[in-house]
N, C-alpha and C positions, 0 to 999 in steps of 0.2 A: 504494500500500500504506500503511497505519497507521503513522504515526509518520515518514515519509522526503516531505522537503520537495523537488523536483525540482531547484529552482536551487540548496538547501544542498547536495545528494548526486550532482549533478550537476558532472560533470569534464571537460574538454577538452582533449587533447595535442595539439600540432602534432608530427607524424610525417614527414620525409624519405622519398619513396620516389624508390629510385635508378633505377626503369623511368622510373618520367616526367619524373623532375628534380624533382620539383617538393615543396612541404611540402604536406602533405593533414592536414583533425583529424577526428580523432579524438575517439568522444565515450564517456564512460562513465557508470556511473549506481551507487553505494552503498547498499546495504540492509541494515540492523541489524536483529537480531531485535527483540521488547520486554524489557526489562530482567532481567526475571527469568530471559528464555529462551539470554540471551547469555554467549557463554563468550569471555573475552578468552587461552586458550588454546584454542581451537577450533579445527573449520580455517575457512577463506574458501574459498566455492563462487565460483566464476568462471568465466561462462554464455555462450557464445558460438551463436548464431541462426544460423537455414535462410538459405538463398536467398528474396530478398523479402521477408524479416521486417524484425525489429528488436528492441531490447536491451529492451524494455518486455513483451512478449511471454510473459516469463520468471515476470512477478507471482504471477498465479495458482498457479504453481507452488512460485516460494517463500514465498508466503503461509502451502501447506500447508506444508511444510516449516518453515517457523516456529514453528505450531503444537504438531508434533512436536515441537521444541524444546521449548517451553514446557512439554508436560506430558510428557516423560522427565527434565526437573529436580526434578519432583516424584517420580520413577523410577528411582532411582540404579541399578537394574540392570539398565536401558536405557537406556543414557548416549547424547545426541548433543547432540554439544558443537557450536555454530556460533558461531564468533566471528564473521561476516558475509559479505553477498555481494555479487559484483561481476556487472553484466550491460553485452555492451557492443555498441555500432553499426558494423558495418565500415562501411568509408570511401564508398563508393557507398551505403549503406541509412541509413534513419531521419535522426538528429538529423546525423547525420557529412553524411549525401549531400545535404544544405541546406546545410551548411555549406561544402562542397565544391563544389557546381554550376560554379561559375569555370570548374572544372579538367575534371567530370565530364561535362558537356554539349560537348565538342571530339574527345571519347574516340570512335573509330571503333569499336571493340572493350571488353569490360568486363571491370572492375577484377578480375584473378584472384585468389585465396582466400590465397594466398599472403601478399598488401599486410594482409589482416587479422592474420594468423599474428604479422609481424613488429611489426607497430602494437603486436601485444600483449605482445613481446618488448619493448618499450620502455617501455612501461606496468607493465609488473611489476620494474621498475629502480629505480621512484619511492619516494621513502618512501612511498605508501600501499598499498604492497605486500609492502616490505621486511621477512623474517622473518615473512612468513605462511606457514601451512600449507596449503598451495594443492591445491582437488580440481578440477580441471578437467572440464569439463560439455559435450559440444557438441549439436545436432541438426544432421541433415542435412551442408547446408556447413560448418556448424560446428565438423563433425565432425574435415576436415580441417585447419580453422583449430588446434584444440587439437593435434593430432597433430604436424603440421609447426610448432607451436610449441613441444613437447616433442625439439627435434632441434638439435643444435650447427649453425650455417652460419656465416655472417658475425659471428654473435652467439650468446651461449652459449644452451644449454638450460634454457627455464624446468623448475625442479625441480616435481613434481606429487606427491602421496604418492596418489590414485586417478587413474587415468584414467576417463570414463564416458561413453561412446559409446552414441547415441540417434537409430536409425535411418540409419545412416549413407549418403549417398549416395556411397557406393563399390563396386569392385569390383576383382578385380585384372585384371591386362594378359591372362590366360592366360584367365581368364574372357569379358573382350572379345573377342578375337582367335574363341573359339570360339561365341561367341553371338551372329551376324548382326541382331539386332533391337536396336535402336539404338533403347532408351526414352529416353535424354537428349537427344537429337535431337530426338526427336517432342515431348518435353516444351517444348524451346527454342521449339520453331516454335509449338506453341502458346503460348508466353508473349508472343512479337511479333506474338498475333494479337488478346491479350486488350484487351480496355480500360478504359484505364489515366488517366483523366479523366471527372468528374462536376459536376455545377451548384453541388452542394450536400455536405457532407457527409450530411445526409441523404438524400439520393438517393443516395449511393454505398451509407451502411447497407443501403436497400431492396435496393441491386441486387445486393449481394456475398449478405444472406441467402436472397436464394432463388436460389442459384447453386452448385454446386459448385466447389471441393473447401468453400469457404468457410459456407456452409449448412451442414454438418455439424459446425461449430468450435462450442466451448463459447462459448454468450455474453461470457463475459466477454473470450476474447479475440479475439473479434469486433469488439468494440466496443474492444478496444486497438488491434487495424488500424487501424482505423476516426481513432482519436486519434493513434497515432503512422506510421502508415504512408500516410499519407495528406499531403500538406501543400497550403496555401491557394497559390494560381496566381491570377492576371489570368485573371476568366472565372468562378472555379468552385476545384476542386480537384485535386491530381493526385499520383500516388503517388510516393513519394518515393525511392525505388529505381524507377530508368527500367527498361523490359523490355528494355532493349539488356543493361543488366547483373545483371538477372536470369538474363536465358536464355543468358549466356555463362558465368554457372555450373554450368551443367548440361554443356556440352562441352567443360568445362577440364580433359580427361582428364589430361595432364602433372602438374597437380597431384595428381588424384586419385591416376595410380600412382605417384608419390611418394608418398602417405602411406599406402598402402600397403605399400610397400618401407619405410618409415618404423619401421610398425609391427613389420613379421618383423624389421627387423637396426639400427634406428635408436635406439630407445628403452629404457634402461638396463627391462631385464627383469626386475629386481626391483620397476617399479611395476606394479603391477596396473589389468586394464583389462577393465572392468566391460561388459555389450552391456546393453541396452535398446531390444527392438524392439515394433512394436505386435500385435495378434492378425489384425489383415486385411490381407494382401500387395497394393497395391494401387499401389505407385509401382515398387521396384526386388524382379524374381524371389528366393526365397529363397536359389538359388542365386548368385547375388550376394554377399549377406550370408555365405554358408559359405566362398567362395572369398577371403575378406579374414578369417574368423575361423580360417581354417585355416593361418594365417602365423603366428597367434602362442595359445601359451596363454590362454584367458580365465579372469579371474578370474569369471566367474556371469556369466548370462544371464536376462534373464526380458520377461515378455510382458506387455503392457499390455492389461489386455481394453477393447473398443469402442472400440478405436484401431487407425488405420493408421500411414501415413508423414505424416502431419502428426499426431503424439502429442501432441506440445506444445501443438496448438492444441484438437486433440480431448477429451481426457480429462486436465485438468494434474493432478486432484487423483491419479487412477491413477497419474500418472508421478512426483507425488512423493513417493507411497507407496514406489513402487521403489526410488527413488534416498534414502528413508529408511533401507531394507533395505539398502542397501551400506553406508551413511554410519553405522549402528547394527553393522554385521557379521551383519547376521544370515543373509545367503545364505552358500552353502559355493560353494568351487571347485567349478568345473566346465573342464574341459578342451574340450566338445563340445556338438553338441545332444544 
């Protein structure tokens, strides 16, 4: 993006996690609007990624969002104040799971959502966090990384003034138990079937765009895959989130009904919490999605057209139109669909 130097805005925490023993980093990345568009009382969006992604992913979308910034200053009566944003890599994906390899290549089983949640508990401790207005942002996995990060355990509750949940891959316990067709499964099995090694980064390009789900992504964050999701190997290239621990996110139910449960009785209920889903059901039933909004009042709901469950990658500029519309106020409560 314009104006954000990768090594100046670029951060690394070493993070303790008490499953493995072991310190894992953590990696973050800082984005300011342009000058005119920034508000040093604003709030800071802080963007947490799908399974298989990574923290770069996010650009496109707060690009538009910047945008928006920039000409509601010239708008005073459509204020949206962003004092900056934070996007970040859990500990197995992107810039983290390079840095991690030591640790993550030994792993029989992958990094649950949970080790992100808390990374980011410790992260938001640091002075570059300290007294922001924090809107927390997730997709997908992400989803549940922000939620179980909004929740007291070992470590206090990061304070959020929106929640905004994007596609989430959740459901609740009652909903599973009654719906025999196990898409996270079949999702996993196909991710330890995919392949996940190329010659070239250019021959990954060729092969991810005429491939589904990936052919459908907006070029730009195609070609972010492509730069950050990807890392150079002896031989060629290879993605940087292994599929061991992609596809152990898809059946980390324990997490999932946790942040569900999170949601209905976890989360001080005077923040609000925003849904953002796409127009085409195409990963989890809508009945899914209703069985996890019917825990808790929503603060608005809205639909991303020409988008499924991968929104972010599909339509950013749609989803940051959305997530303008919260950030501006301009949706009304909605309790329902």
């Amino acid at each position: 993006m314009p104006g954000n130097s990768d090594d100046a805005n670029t951060v690394t925490t070493a993070v303790f996690s008490c499953r493995l023993q072991r310190t894992l980093q953590f990696v973050a990345k800082r984005y300011v609007p342009p000058a005119h568009g920034s508000a040093p009382d604003g709030v800071t969006l802080v963007c947490f990624h799908g399974s298989g992604s990574h923290k770069e992913v996010w650009e496109p979308v707060l690009e538009r969002i910047f945008a928006a910034a920039s000409s509601a200053a010239a708008t005073p009566a459509r204020p949206l104040r962003i004092r900056e944003a934070w996007t970040f890599d859990m500990q197995s994906h992107g810039a983290s799971a390079q840095l991690n390899s030591h640790v993550l290549d030994g792993l029989e089983a992958g990094l649950p959502v949970d080790e992100y949640a808390t990374a980011f508990k410790h992260f938001a401790t640091t002075n570059l966090l300290r007294g922001h207005r924090l809107v927390g942002i997730g997709h997908s996995l992400g989803v549940t990384a922000v939620i179980l990060s909004a929740v007291a355990d070992e470590m206090p509750a990061v304070q959020y003034e929106h929640v905004i949940v994007i596609e989430p891959a959740l459901a609740s316990y009652e909903c599973y138990q009654e719906n025999p067709d196990d898409i996270m499964k079949d999702t996993a099995r196909a991710t330890l079937k995919r392949r996940d090694t190329w010659k070239s980064r250019d021959d990954a390009r060729a092969y991810l765009a005429a491939r589904l789900p990936w052919a459908m992504w907006d070029p730009r964050a195609r070609e972010l895959y492509v730069r950050h999701g990807i890392k150079d190997v002896a031989g060629g290239v290879a993605l940087c989130c292994s599929k061991v621990h992609e596809g152990a996110a898809y059946i980390n139910y324990e997490q999932c009904f946790r942040a569900v449960d999170s949601l209905r009785s976890g989360i001080d209920p005077a923040v609000p919490v925003h849904w953002i889903l796409g127009t085409r059901e195409d990963f989890l039933p809508q009945l899914a999605h209703d069985s996890v909004m019917c825990v808790r009042k929503i603060a608005s709901l809205q639909r991303v057209p020409d988008a499924g469950h991968f929104v972010v990658q599909e339509n950013p500029d749609g989803l940051a139109n959305a997530i303008v519309q919260i950030l501006t106020g301009a949706v009304g409560r909605r309790a329902s669909l």
